[in-house]
Structures are given as C-alpha cells and as structure tokens.
C-alpha positions as CSV (number, residue, x, y, z in Angstrom):
1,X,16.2,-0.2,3.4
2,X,14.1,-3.2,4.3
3,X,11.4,-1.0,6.1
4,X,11.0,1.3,2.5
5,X,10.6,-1.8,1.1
6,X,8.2,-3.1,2.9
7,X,6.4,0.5,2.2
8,X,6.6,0.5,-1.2
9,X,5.1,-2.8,-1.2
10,X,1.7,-1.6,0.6
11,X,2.1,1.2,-1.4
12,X,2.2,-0.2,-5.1
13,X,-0.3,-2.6,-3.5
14,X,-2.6,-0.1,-2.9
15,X,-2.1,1.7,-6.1
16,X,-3.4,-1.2,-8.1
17,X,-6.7,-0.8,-6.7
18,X,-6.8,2.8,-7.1
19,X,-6.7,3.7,-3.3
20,X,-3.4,5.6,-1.2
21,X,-1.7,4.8,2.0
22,X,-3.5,7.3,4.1
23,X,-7.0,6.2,2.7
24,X,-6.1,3.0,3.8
25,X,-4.9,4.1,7.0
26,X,-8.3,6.0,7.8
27,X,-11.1,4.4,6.0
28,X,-10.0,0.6,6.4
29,X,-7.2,0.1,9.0
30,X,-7.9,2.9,11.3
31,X,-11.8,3.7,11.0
32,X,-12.0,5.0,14.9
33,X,-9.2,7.1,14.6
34,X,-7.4,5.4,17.5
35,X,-4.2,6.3,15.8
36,X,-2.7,2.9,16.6
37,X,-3.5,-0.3,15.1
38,X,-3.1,-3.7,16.3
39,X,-0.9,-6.5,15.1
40,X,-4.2,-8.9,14.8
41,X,-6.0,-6.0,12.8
42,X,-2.7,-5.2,10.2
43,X,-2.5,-8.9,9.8
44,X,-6.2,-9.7,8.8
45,X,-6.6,-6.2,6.7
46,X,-3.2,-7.4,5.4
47,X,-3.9,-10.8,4.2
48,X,-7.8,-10.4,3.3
49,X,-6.7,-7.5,0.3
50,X,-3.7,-9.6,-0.6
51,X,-1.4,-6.7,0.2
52,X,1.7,-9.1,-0.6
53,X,3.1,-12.2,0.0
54,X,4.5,-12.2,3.8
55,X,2.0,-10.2,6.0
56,X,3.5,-11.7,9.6
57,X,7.4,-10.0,7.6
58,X,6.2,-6.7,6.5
59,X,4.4,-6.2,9.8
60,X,7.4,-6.2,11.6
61,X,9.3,-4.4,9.4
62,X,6.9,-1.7,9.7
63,X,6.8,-1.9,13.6
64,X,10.1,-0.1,14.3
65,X,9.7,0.2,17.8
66,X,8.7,-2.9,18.4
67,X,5.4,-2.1,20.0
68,X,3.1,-4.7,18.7
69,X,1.0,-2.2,16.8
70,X,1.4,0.6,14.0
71,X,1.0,4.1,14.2
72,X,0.5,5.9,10.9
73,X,4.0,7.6,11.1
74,X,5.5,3.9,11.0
75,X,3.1,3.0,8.3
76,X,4.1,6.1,6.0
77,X,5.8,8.7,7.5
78,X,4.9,11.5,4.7
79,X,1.1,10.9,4.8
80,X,2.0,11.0,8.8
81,X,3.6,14.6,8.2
82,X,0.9,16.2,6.2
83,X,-2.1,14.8,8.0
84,X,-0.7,15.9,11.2
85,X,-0.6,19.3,9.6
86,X,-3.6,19.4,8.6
87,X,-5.4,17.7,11.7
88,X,-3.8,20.9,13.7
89,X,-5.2,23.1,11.6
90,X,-8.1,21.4,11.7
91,X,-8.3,21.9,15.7
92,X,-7.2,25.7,15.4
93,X,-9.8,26.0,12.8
94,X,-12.9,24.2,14.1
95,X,-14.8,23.5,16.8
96,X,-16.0,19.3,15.4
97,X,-17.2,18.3,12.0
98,X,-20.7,20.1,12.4
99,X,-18.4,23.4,12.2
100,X,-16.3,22.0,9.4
101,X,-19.3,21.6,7.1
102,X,-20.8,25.2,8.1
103,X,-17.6,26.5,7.0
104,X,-16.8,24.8,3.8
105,X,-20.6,25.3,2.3
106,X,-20.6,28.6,3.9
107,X,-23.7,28.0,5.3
108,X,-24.3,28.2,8.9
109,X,-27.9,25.8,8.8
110,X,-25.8,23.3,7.5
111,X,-24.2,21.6,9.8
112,X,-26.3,18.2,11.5
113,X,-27.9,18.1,8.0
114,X,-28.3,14.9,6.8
115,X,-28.0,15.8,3.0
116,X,-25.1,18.2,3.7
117,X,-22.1,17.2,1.6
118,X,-19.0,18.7,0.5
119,X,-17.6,18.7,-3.0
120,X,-14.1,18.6,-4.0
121,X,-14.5,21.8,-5.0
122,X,-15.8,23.2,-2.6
123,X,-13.5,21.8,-0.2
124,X,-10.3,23.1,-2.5
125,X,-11.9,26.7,-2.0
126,X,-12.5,26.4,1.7
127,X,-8.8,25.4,2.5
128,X,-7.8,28.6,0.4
129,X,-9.8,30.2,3.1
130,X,-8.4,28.9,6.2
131,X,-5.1,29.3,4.9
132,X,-3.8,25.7,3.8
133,X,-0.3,26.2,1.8
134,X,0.7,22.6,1.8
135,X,-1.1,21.4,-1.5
136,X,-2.6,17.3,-1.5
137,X,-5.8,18.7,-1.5
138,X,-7.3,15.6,-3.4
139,X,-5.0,13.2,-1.7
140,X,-6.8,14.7,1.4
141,X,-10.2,14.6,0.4
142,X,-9.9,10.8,-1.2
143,X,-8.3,9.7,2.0
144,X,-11.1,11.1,3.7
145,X,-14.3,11.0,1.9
146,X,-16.1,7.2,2.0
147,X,-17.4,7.2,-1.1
148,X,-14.5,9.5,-2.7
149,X,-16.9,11.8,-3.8
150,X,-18.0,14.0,-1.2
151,X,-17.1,14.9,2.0
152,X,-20.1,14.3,4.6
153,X,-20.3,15.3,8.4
154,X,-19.5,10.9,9.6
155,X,-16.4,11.6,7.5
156,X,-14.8,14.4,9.7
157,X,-16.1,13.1,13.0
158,X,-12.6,12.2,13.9
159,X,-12.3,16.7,14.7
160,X,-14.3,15.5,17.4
161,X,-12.4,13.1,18.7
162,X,-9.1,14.9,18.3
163,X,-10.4,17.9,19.8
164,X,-12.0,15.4,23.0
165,X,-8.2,13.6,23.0
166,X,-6.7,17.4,23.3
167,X,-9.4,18.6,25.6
168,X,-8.3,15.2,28.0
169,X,-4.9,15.8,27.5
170,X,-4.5,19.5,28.8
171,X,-7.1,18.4,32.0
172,X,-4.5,15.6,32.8
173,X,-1.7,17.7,32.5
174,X,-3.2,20.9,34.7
175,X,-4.0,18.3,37.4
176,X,0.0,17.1,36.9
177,X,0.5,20.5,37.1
178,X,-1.5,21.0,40.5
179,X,0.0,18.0,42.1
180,X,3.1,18.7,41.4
181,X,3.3,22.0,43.3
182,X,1.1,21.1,45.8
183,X,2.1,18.0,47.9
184,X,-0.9,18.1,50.2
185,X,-3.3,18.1,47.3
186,X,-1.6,14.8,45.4
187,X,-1.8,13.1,49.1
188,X,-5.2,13.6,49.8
189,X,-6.0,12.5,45.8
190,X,-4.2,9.3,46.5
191,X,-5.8,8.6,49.9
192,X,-9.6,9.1,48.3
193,X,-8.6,6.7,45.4
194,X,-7.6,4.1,48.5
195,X,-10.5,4.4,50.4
196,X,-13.1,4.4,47.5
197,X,-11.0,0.5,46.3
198,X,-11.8,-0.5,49.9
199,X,-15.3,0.9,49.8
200,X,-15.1,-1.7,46.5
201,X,-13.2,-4.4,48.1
202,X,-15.1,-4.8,51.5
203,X,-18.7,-4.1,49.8
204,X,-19.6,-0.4,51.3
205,X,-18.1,-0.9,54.8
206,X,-14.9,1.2,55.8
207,X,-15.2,-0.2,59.1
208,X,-15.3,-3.9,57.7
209,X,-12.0,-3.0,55.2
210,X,-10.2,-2.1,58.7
211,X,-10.7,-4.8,60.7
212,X,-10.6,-7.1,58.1
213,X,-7.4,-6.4,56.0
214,X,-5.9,-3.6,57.7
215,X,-6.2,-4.5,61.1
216,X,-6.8,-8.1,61.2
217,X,-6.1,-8.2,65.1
218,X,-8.4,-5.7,66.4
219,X,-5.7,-2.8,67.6
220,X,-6.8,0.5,67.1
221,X,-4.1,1.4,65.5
222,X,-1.4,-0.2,62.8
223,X,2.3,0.8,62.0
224,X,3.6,1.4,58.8
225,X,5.2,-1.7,57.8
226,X,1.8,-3.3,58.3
227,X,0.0,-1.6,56.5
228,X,2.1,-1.4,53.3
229,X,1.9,-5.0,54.0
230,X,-1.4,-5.5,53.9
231,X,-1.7,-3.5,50.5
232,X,0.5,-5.7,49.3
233,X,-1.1,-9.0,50.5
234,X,-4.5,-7.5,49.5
235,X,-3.5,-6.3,46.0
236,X,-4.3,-2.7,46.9
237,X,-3.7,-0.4,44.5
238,X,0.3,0.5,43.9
239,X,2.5,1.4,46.5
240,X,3.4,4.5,45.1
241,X,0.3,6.1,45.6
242,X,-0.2,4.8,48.9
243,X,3.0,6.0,50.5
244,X,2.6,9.6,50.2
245,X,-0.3,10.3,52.2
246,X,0.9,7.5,55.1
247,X,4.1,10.3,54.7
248,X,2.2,12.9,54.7
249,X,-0.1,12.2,57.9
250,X,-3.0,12.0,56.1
251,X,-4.2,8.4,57.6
C-alpha cells in the first residue's frame, strides 16, 4: 500500500504540470535510456520539481528490491508493461530510428533528414500499420516526443540502443553457449585474458611477469599451490578463471 502511495504521489505530481509518469521516466529521469536510474539522480530530479515532501521516503519506497536505483517497472509498473510492448515491437519492426521515420512518413529519403518529423497523426496511422492493438497512442507519443509535438529521429534513438543492448546480449550468450560445451575453448579464453593482465602488469614483458611474480626464485618451473598463490598475492584476475586452464594443462 505504501509503495502505491508513494506512486500516486509522483503521479498526481506530475499531472499538475501536465506531464505522465513515463514522460518523466524518458525525457527527464532516464534521457540515455539506461533503464536504471540512480539514487543521487531520483533524489535531485525529485526535489528540484518539488515532486513531494519526502524525496530520501518515496525513494525507497519505490526501490523494492533494494538496489540503490529504479527501474521503470518499480517506478510505474503499467507504463513499464506497455512500453515494453511496444519497444519489442519496435525491435521486430525496425532496424534504428532512421527506419522508424522512413516508415511512419512513408518515405524512404526521409530518414537522416534533419527536418524530418512525425506528426501525431501520422504516427497513429503508422502503428495501425505495423499492427499495434494496445491503444495509448498519445500517451506514447507525449512520453516520447521533446517538444510534444512531433516525433523527430533524436527522439527514437533509444531503437538503437535497444537493438545494440539485444545485439550484445545474444553475442554474450552464444559465447556462454560455446564455452559451455566446449571445455578446451573456455580454458584457453581464460588463459589469454591471464597473460594479456601480465602483458599489463609487468609492462610488455612475459618473461619479466615470470620471474618476477610467478617465479620469484628463478626455477623453471612452479607447482600449483604457488601459483594460485601468486595470483592471489598479485591481485590477478579471479581464481575462477585461472584454475581451469592450470586444470586443463594449458600452462
């Protein structure tokens, strides 16, 4: 109960100056579309529009996981549900905001235009097109649009960056996928990871990492409880890494 509260207290907040809780969300407190925003940012956005009387209270009452930061799903869940709705279809639909504008002026010249802008209309009639069913099509636009009047190519430059975070996210997880069935590939990962730190550490000499922290007494060769302690003592990077290709016969 206390967190709707604290809601509807944004909320009515930002109804008095004619703006929504997902405009504020992208225009104010979430501009880069890092889709997290810090306690120190709420806090200052918070207290400089005089959302309420207790900003340090309605922060965390807002920050149900305790995370020291907001997502937009603990900030308003229901603009949460319909923007991610709409920024999927958005990916499945186009290929960055230069598409986006092609599309909804149906005009392929007119995307990297700098006078290219879309009207509400215009925008309404596009959705029809791509198949949007969920309705808030002004909500949308106003939350998007800078100056709430048209939508220009700056304002849907977050396609971009949601279609670089998926394009990140699938490469991470095929090389999760590669690791994972193949062992021999995750060690010798790991072992090029150690060897460019000590490149790093020991200032382009291999040679000058092994005798140095590795090998401090000159033998030619080093058993495994000194060497994990020497990562350790050198602030190497983690163990975990480390292990499999010493386990793997890769050093």
């Amino acid at each position: 109960m206390e967190v709707f509260q604290a809601q509807e207290e944004v909320r009515l907040a930002l109804k008095r100056r004619g703006s929504s809780m997902l405009r504020a969300w992208m225009q104010e407190l979430d501009p880069e579309h890092e889709r997290y925003v810090s306690e120190f940012h709420f806090l200052r956005w918070f207290r400089e529009n005089k959302i309420g009387k207790d900003a340090h209270k309605t922060f965390q009452l807002l920050d149900t996981d305790g995370g020291g930061g907001l997502t937009l799903e603990e900030f308003d869940e229901a603009a949460f549900v319909l923007f991610s709705s709409w920024r999927q279809l958005c990916m499945d639909k186009f290929k960055g905001a230069k598409h986006f504008m092609e599309i909804m002026l149906d005009d392929h010249e007119a995307g990297g235009l700098p006078n290219a802008r879309v009207s509400f209309q215009q925008f309404k009639d596009g959705l029809d097109q791509i198949g949007w069913t969920i309705g808030k099509e002004q909500y949308l636009f106003d939350a998007m649009s800078y100056d709430r009047q048209h939508l220009v190519e700056e304002d849907m430059r977050w396609i971009d960056l949601e279609l670089q975070r998926a394009k990140r996210k699938a490469k991470a997880h095929q090389l999760h996928s590669q690791r994972k069935h193949d062992p021999g590939q995750n060690s010798k990962v790991a072992l090029e990871e150690f060897k460019k730190f000590l490149w790093r550490r020991f200032r382009g000499s291999l040679i000058r990492a092994f005798r140095k922290a590795l090998c401090p007494q000159d033998n030619m060769t080093m058993q495994k409880p000194q060497f994990l302690k020497a990562v350790f003592v050198e602030r190497m990077p983690g163990l975990k890494g480390i292990k499999q290709p010493w386990q793997d016969g890769s050093f």
